[in-house]
C-alpha positions in Angstrom: 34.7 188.3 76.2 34.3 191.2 74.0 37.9 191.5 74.2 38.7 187.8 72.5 36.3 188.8 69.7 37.9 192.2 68.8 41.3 190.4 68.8 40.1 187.2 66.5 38.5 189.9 63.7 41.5 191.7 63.8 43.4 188.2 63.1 41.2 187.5 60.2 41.7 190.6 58.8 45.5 190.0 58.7 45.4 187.0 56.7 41.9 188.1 54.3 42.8 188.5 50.3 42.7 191.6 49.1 41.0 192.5 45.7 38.5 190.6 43.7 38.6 187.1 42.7 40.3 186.5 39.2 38.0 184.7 36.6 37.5 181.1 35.3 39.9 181.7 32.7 43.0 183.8 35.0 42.7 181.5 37.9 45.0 178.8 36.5 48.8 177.8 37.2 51.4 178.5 34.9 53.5 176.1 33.6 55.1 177.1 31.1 58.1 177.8 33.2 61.5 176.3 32.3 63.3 173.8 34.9 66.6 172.0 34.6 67.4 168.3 36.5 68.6 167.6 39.7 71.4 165.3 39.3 73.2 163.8 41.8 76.4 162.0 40.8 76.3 159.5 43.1 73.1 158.3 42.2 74.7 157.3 38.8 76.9 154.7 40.5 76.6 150.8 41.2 76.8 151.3 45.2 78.6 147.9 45.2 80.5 148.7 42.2 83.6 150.7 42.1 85.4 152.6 39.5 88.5 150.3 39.1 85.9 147.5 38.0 86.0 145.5 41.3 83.3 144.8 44.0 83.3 147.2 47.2 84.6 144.6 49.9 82.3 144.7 52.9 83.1 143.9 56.6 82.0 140.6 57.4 81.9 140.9 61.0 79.6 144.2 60.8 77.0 141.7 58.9 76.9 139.1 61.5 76.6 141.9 64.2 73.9 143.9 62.5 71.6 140.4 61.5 70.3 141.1 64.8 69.3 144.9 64.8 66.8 147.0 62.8 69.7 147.7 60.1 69.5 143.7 59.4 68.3 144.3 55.5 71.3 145.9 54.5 73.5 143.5 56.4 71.6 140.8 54.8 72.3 141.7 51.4 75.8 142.4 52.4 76.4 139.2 53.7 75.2 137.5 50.6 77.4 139.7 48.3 79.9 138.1 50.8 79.3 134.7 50.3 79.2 134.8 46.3 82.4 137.6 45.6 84.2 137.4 48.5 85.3 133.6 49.4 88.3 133.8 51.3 85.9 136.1 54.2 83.7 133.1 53.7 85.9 130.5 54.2 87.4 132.0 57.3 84.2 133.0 58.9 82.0 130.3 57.8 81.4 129.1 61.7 80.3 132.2 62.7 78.1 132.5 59.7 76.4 129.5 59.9 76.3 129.8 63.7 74.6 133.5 63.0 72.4 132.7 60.2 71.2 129.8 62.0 70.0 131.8 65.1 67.6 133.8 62.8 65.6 130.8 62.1 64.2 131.6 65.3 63.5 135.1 64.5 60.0 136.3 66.0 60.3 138.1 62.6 58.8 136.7 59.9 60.4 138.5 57.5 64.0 137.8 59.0 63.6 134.0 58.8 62.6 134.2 55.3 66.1 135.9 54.7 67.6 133.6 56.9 66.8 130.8 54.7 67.5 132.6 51.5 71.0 132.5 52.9 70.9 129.0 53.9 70.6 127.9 50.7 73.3 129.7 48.9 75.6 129.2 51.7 74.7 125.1 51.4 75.2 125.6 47.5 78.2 127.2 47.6 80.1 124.1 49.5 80.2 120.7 49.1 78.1 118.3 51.7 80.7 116.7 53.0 81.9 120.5 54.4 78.7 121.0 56.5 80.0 117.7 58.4 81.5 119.7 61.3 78.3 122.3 61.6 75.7 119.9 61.4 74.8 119.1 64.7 74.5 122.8 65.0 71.9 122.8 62.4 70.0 120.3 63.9 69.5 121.7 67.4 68.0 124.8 66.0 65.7 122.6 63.3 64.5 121.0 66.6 64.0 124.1 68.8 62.4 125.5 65.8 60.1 122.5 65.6 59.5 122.4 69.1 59.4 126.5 69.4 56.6 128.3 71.5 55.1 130.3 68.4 53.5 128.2 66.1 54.6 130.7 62.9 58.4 129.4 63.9 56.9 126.0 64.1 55.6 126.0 60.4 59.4 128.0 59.1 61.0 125.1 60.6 59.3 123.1 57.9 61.3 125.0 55.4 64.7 124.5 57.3 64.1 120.9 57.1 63.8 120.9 53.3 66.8 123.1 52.4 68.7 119.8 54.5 67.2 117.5 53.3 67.7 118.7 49.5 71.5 119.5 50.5 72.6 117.0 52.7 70.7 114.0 52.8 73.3 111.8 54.4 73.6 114.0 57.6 69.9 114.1 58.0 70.1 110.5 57.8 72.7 110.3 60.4 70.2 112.8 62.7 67.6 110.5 62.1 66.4 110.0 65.9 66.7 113.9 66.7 65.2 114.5 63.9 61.7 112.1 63.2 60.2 112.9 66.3 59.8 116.2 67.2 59.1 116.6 63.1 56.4 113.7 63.7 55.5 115.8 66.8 54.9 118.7 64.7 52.9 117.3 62.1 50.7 114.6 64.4 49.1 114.6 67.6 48.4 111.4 69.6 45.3 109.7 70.0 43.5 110.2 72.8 41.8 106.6 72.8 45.5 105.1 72.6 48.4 106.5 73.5 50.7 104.9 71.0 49.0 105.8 67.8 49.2 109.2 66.0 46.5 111.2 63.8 47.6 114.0 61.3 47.3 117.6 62.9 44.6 118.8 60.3 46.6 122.7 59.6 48.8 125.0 61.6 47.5 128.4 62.2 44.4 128.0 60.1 46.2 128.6 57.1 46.7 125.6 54.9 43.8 123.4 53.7 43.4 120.0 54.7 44.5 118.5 51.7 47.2 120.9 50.7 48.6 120.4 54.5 48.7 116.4 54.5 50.5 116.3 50.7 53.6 118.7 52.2 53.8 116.1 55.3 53.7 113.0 53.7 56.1 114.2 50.8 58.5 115.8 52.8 58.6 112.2 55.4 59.1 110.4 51.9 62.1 112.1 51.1 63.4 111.6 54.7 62.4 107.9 54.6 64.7 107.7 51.5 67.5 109.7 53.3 67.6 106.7 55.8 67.3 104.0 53.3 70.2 105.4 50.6 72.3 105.5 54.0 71.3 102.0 54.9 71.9 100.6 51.6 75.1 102.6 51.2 76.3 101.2 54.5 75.2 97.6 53.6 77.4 98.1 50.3 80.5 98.6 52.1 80.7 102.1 52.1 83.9 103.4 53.4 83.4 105.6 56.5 85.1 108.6 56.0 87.0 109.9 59.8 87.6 114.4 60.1 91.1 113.5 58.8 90.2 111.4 55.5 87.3 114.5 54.5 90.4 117.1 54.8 93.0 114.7 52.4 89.9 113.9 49.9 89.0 117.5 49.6 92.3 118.5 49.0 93.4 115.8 46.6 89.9 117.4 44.9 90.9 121.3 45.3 90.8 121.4 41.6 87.3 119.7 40.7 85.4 121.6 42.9 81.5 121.8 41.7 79.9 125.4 43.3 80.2 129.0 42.7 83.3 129.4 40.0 84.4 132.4 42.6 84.3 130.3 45.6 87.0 127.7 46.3 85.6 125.8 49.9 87.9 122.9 48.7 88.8 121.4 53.0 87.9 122.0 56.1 90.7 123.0 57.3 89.9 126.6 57.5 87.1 125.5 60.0 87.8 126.3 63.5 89.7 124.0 65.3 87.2 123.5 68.2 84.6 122.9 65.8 86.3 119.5 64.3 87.4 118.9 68.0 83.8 118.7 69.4 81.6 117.3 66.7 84.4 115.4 65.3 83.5 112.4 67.5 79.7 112.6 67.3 79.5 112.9 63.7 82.1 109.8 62.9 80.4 107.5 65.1 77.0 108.5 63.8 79.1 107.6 60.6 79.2 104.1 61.6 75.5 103.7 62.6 72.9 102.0 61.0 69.7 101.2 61.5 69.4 98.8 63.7 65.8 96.3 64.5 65.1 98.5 67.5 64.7 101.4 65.8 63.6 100.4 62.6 60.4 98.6 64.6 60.0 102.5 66.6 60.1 104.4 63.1 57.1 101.4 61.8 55.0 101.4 65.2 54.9 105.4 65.0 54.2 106.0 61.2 52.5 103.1 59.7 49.3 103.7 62.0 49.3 107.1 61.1 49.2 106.4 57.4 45.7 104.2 57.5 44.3 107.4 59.6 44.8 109.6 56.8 43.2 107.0 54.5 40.6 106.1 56.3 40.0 109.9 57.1 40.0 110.5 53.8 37.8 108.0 52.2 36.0 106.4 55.1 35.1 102.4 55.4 33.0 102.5 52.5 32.7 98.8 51.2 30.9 99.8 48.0 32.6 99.7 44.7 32.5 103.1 44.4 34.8 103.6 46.9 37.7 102.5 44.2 36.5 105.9 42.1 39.0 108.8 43.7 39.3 112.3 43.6 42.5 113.4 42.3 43.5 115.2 45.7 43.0 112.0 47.5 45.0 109.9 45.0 48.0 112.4 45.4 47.8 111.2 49.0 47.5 107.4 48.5 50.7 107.9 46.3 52.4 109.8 49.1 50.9 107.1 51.8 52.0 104.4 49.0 55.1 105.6 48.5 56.1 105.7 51.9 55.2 102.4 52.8 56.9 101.2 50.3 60.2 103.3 51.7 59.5 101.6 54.9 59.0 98.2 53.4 62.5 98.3 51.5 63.9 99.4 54.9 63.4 95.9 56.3 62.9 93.2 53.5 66.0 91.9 54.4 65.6 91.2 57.8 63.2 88.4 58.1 61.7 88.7 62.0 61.0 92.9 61.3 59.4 91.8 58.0 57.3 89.2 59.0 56.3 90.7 61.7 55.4 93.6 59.8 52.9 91.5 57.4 51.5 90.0 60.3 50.4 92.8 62.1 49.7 95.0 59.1 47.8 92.6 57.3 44.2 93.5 58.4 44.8 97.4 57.5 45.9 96.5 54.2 43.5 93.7 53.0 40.4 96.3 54.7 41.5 99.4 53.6 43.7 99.0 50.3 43.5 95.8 48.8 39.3 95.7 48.6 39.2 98.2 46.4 41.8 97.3 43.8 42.6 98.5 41.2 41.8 102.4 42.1 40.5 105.0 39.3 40.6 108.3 39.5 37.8 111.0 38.5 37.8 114.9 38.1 41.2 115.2 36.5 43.0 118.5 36.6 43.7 120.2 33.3 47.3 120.5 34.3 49.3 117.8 32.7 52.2 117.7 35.3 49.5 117.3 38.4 47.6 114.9 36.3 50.8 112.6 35.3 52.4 113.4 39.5 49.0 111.6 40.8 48.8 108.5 37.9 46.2 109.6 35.8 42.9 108.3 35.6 44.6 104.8 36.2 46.3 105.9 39.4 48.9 103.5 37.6 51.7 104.2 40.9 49.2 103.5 43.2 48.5 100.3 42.2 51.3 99.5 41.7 53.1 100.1 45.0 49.2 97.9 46.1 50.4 95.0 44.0 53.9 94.8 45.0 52.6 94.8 49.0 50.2 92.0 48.1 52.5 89.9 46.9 54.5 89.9 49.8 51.3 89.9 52.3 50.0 86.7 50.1 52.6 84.7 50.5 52.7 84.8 54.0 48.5 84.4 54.2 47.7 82.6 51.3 44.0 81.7 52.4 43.6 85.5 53.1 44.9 87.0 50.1 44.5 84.5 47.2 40.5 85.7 46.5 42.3 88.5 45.4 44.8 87.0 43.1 42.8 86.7 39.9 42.6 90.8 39.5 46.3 91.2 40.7 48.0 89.2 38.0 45.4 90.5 35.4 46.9 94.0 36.6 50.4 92.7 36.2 49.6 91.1 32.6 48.2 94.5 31.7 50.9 96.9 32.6 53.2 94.1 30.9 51.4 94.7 27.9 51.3 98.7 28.1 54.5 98.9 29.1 55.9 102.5 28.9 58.9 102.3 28.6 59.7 106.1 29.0 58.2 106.8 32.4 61.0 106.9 34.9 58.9 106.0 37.8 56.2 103.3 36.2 60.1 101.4 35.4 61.0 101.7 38.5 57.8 100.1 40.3 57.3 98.1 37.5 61.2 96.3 38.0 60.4 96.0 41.2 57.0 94.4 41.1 58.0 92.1 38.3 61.4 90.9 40.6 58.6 90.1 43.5 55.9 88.4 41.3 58.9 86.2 40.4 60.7 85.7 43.6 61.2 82.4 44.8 58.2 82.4 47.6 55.8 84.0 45.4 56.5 81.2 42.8 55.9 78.4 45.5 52.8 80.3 46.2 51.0 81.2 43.0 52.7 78.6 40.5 50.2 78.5 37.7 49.9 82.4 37.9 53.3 83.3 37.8 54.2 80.8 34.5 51.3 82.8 32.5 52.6 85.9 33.1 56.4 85.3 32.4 54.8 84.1 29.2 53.2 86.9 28.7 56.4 88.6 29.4 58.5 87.0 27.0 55.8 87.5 24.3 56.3 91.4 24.9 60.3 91.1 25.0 62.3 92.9 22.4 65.3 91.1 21.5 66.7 93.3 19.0 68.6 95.1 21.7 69.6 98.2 19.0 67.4 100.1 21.9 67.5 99.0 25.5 64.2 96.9 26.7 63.8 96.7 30.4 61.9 93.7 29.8 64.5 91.4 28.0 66.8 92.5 30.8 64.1 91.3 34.1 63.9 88.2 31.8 67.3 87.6 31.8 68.0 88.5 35.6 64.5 86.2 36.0 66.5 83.5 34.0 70.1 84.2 35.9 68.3 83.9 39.6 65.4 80.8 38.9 67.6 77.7 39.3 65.8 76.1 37.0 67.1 72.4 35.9 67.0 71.8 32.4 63.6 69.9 32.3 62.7 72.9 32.8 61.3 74.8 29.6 59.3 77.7 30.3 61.7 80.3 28.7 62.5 77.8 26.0 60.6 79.5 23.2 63.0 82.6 24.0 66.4 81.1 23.4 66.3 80.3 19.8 65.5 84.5 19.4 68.7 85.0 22.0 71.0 83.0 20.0 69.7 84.9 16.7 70.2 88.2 17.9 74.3 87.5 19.0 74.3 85.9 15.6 72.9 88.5 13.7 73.1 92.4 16.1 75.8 94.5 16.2 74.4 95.5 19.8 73.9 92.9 22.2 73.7 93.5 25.8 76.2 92.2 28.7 72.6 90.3 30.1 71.6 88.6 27.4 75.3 86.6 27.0 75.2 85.8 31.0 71.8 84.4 30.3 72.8 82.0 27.6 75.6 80.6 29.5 73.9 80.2 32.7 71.3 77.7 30.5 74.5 76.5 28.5 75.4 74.7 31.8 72.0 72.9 32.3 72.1 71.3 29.1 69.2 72.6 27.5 69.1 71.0 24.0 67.2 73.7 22.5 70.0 75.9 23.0 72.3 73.7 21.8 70.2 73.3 18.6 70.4 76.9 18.6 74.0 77.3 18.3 75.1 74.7 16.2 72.4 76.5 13.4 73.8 80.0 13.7 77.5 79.0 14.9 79.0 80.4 11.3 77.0 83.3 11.7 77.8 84.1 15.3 82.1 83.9 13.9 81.1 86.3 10.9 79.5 89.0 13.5 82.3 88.1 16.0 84.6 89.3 13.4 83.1 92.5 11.7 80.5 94.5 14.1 79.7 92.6 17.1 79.5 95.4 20.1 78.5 94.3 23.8 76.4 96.5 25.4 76.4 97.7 29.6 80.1 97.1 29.8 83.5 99.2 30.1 85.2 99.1 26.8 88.1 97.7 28.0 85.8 94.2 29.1 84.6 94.1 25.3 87.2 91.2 24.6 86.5 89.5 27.8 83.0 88.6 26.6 83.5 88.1 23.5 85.4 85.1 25.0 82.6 84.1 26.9 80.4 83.9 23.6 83.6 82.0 22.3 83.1 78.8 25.0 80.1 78.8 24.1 81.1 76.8 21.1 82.1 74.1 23.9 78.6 73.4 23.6 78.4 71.9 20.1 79.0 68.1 19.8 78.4 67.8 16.0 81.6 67.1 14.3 80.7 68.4 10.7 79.8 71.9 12.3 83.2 71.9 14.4 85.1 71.1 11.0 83.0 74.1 9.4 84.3 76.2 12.6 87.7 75.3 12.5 87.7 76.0 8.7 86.4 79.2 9.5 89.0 79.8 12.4 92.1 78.9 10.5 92.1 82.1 8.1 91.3 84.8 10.9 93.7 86.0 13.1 93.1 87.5 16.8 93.2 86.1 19.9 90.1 85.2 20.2 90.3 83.0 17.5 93.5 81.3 18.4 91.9 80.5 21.5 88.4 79.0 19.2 90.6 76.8 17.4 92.4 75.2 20.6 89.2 74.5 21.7 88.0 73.0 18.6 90.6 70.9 18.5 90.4 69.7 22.0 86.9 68.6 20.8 87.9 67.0 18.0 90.9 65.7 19.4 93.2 66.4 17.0 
């Protein structure tokens, strides 16, 4: 023991400062010493840049294989240097890329699927759609083991797979429709336990998203999927031609030279995809092609989402009958324009096919009248400052809200009048008042608008509210501008009103409009392609008024004819074409001192068109 000691003072005494302690002013560190940089050369260099001006050239097969190792970073931001400076490696490998870069969505990584659909979306923006044909299916069996996926932080990325396809190709997602909607609705919903065919809205995933903020991502991104489905639908129902592997490879090679992406990448076929990727998707994809929806699956898609859209309601605002219950916050009217918006998608989906239709008003019609229609019109309290939140969720108005409400009622009151018709008065005085405040430079309030206005005046809604419907086409007219120097989506509903009412020509509700019509082809340089179809649909009903019209202003209609006259909505190679439709209009006219005054007129201009007036004037005169 006394041993240890000696030996540990003896150690001290090794390592103990000599000499006294320097004072307050010594004991500080020079540093006035001179020092020169340490410069590398190297460091002075673009890593990816070399001296002769071009980009280093990586190795596109050491990428792929080190995505799935702990040197993954660099090999990510290799791979994209790849895909934007090196396009002939990306052509040839673009298989194994997609192949690769789709396996990483599955990442227990966090940070490696956020790469992983960084480079999703440059690779989808670098090539056209109709180049991801082949890979596709690919892409949707890991969307759906994504969705499906043990973890639920892989669950909630998958999300963000499903909007890079849906933002760059639409149509396939349509075609993937039933491997897509369910395990995406099994995602986002749970069924209820009370009955087994209805769904509720999972409230969050992982505790991390409020309620609100959760529900508005879900219902927006199954709108843009609803619309996926229904562009394909009406596409298809247009006559679309279906495109085989071997028509895609001579379009996008006809096209080599208009090719739309990165300037340095030229992805112009598919013919520098692997063989045995055209061979095995080839027939899937084509045949998927051909597929629409059909009533089957049309009625599964309803039966699974409508329900689920009155449970967010009602979980939302409850089964308050008050009044107060039509004063919204402006979370919950972003909702009941998401819910509106995707009825609506669903609606448009089967309006055409009378049994899904009808039976869709019938067995909707107690959700709607209960827990929509009572309320209308909604208001909205507690707007947000920000202008582009407050104008997205219809302002204190909720203006697209009611909207998508009104265009649903008249489709559910024609089929229940007894039902709906307490609520007519308040409908049409909505209708009237939107007429009157029409704004004209909101894309979306024309769009519902059109739409609402084309079902107010169908032919069934007509039978069903008669007296209604004539007081607001009044109104309508009253609000037209016929001075068509700017376009006025009103005159042109009018018109198309006009075109598809088969009125007879007792008829004389639009009567105080036609004297205007034939004023404005007798006086405007710009007159639209609508307006002229219009007159000569009424020509043929022998409306008198119109008549009357046209022999006042015939003189004047030559004169404009001749100078400035410009149609409007038509190729200019068709300009002549209706000018010779305003021309037989001229048919019309029965008094013989006018026709004289015409054929005067006609006699010292030359043109075609007025060769072909003074036959017919002379026909009519019989000269």
């Amino acid at each position: 023991m006394g041993k240890h000691k000696k030996f540990l003072k003896s150690e001290k005494a090794k390592v103990k400062l000599k000499g006294n302690k320097l004072k307050d002013h010594q004991n500080v560190t020079k540093t006035d010493f001179k020092v020169r940089k340490i410069i590398i050369p190297e460091q002075l260099k673009n890593v990816q840049q070399l001296d002769s001006g071009e980009r280093k050239k990586h190795n596109i097969r050491d990428c792929l294989t080190r995505l799935g190792n702990s040197a993954s970073a660099e090999a990510i931001s290799n791979l994209k240097e790849i895909i934007l400076y090196q396009p002939e490696d990306f052509q040839k490998h673009l298989e194994a890329i997609i192949k690769t870069v789709s396996n990483l969505s599955l990442s227990i990584e966090k940070n490696d699927r956020k790469e992983c659909f960084k480079i999703m979306d440059l690779v989808f923006s670098q090539i056209n759609e109709i180049n991801l044909k082949p890979f596709f299916p690919i892409l949707t069996k890991y969307l759906t083991c994504a969705m499906t996926h043990i973890k639920s932080a892989i669950q909630e990325d998958s999300l963000l797979m499903l909007d890079l396809l849906l933002k760059h190709a639409p149509k396939f997602v349509a075609f993937e429709k039933d491997n897509i909607l369910k395990p995406y609705l099994d995602l986002v919903s749970k069924t209820r336990t009370d009955n087994t065919s209805e769904r509720t809205l999972s409230m969050q995933m992982g505790n991390k998203i409020t309620n609100i903020k959760w529900r508005k991502s879900v219902l927006e991104r199954l709108i843009l999927f609803l619309k996926c489905i229904n562009n394909q639908r009406i596409n298809n129902n247009a006559g679309t031609k279906k495109n085989t592997i071997e028509d895609i490879i001579a379009q996008d090679s006809s096209k080599s030279n208009n090719f739309l992406g990165n300037p340095f990448v030229n992805l112009t076929t598919v013919s520098n995809v692997s063989l045995s990727m055209i061979e095995n998707n080839s027939k899937k994809v084509t045949a998927e092609y051909d597929n629409d929806i059909n009533e089957k699956t049309m009625d599964k898609y309803i039966h699974t989402i409508m329900p689920l859209m009155f449970e967010i309601w009602i979980e939302l605002v409850g089964t308050d009958k008050n009044a107060s219950a039509s004063i919204i916050t402006q979370e919950n009217a972003l909702i009941l324009k998401s819910i509106m918006d995707i009825i609506i998608e669903l609606f448009s989906m089967i309006e055409s096919q009378n049994a899904l239709k009808l039976q869709f008003l019938k067995k909707y019609q107690d959700n709607f009248d209960k827990h929509l229609i009572t309320h209308f019109p909604y208001l909205q309290t507690g707007i947000n400052s920000n202008k582009k939140v407050a104008v997205d969720s219809g302002g204190d108005k909720c203006i697209y809200q009611n909207l998508s409400i009104a265009i649903l009622f008249f489709n559910f009151g024609t089929k229940n009048h007894s039902r709906f018709g307490k609520c007519k008065e308040k409908i049409f005085k909505f209708v009237e008042e939107n007429i009157e405040g029409w704004r004209a430079k909101d894309q979306e309030f024309n769009s519902l608008m059109k739409k609402l206005i084309r079902t107010v005046f169908s032919l069934e809604t007509r039978k069903t509210f008669p007296n209604e419907c004539n007081n607001t086409f009044n109104v309508l007219i009253k609000k037209c501008n016929v001075d068509q120097s700017t376009y006025d989506p009103k005159m042109a509903l009018v018109c198309e009103i006009i075109q598809n009412s088969g009125n007879s020509k007792k008829d004389s509700i639009y009567d105080n409009l036609l004297t205007k019509m034939i004023e404005a082809i007798a006086n405007m340089e710009h007159v639209p392609i609508h307006l002229i179809k219009t007159i000569s649909i009424i020509a043929k009903t022998g409306n008198q008024i119109l008549y009357e019209a046209l022999e006042k202003n015939a003189i004047c209609i030559l004169n404009n004819l001749q100078n400035k006259l410009k149609i409007t909505g038509t190729l200019t190679d068709d300009q002549e074409q209706w000018k010779m439709e305003i021309i037989n209009l001229f048919y019309w006219i029965n008094n013989k001192e006018i026709l004289q005054d015409i054929l005067s007129h006609t006699s010292v201009n030359k043109g075609i068109l007025f060769v072909k007036l003074d036959e017919l004037i002379r026909m009519k005169l019989q000269i």
